[in-house]
C-alpha positions as CSV (number, residue, x, y, z in Angstrom):
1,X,17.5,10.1,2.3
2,X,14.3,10.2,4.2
3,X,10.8,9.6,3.0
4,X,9.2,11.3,0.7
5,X,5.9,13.1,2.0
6,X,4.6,14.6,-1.1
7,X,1.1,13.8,-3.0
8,X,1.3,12.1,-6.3
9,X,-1.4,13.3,-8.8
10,X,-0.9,11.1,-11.8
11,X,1.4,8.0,-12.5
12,X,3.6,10.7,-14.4
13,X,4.6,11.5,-10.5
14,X,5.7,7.9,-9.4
15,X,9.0,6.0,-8.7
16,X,9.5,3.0,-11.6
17,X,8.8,0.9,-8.3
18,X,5.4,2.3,-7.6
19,X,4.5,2.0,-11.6
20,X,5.3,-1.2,-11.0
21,X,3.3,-1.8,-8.0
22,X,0.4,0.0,-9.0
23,X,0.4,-1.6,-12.5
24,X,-0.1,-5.1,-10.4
25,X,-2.3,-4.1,-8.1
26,X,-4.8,-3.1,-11.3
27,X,-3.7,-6.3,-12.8
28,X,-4.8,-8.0,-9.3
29,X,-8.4,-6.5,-9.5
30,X,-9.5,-8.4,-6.2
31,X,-7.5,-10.0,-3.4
32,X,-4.9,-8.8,-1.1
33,X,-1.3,-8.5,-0.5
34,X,0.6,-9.2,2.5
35,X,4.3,-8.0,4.2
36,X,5.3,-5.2,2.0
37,X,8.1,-3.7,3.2
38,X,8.6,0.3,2.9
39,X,12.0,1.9,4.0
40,X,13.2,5.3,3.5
41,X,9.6,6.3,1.5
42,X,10.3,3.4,-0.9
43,X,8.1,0.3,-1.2
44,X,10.8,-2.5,-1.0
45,X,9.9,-5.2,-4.0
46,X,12.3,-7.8,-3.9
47,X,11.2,-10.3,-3.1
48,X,7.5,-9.4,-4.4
49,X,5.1,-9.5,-1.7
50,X,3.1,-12.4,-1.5
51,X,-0.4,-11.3,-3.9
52,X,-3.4,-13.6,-2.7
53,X,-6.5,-13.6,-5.7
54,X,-9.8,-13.4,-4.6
55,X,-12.1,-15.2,-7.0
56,X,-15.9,-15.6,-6.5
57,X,-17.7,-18.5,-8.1
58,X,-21.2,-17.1,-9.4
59,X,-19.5,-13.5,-10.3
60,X,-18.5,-13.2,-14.2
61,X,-14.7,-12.9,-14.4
62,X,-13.5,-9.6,-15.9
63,X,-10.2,-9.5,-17.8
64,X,-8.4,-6.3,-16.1
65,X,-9.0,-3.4,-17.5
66,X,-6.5,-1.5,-20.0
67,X,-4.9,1.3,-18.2
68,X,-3.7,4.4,-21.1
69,X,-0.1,5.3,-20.5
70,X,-0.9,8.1,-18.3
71,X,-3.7,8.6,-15.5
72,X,-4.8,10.3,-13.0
73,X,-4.4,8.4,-9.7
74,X,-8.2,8.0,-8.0
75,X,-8.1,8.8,-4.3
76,X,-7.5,5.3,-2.8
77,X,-4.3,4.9,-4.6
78,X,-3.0,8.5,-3.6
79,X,-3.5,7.9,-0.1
80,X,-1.9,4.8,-0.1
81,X,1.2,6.5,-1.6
82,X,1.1,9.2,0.3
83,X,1.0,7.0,3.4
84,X,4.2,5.0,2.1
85,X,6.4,7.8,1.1
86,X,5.9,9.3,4.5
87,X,6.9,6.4,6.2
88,X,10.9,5.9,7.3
89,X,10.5,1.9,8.1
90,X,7.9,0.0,8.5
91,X,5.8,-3.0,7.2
92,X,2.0,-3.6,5.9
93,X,0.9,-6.8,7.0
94,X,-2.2,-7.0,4.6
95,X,-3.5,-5.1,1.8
96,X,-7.0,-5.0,0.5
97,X,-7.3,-4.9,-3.0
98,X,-11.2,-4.2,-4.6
99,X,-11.7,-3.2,-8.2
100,X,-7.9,-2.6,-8.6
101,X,-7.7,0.2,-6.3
102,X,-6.3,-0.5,-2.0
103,X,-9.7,-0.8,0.5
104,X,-7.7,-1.2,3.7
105,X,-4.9,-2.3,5.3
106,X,-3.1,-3.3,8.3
107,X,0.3,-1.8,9.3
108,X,2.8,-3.2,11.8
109,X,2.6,0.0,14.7
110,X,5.3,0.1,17.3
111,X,5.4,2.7,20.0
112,X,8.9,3.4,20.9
113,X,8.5,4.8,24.7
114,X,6.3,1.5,25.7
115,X,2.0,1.2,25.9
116,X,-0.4,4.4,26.4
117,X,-2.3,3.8,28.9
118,X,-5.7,5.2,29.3
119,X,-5.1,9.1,29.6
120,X,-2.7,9.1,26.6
121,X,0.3,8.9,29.1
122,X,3.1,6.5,28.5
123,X,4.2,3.8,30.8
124,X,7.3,1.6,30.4
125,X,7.5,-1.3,27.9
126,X,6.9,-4.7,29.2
């Protein structure tokens, strides 16, 4: 099976592991998370990725916010989805997690046929 490159809409359109993943990133609020592993489309969850909570001193501390039992994904989230069911192995270092929704992240890139170099052609791996 390869990934899955299709557009989720709603959490009625996720894998029990991305309801799972999603439900924690909401939980998380503010913070990041780092090494998750995706193979075959599929965010690999055990073990958990590490989850790192950001907490600022003078800012009130909301409890997370109850989520009904279906939603509408916002834009962030679908893209971040969409990103890991089209991938076929890889990792994300870090993800940035702000108001419960992903900010950013960094991915682990590898070009198979060695460096570009300045014109877009390829030269040999070092």
């Amino acid at each position: 099976m390869g990934p899955r490159a299709t557009r989720p809409s709603s959490n009625r359109d996720l894998s029990p592991a991305e309801r799972r993943f999603v439900a924690a990133l909401q939980q998380l609020g503010f913070g990041h998370l780092e090494s998750i592993k995706v193979r075959r489309g599929g965010l690999i969850l055990d073990p958990w990725p590490a989850m790192v909570l950001v907490l600022k001193f003078t800012a009130a501390q909301n409890a997370p916010a109850a989520h009904p039992a279906e939603f509408e994904l916002k834009k962030p989230m679908v893209e971040l989805l969409e990103y890991i069911r089209g991938v076929e192995h890889g990792e994300i270092r870090r993800l940035e997690i702000r108001y419960g929704l992903p900010f950013s992240m960094a991915v682990e890139y590898r070009i198979s046929r060695g460096m570009p170099d300045v014109k877009g052609e390829h030269v040999g791996a070092i």
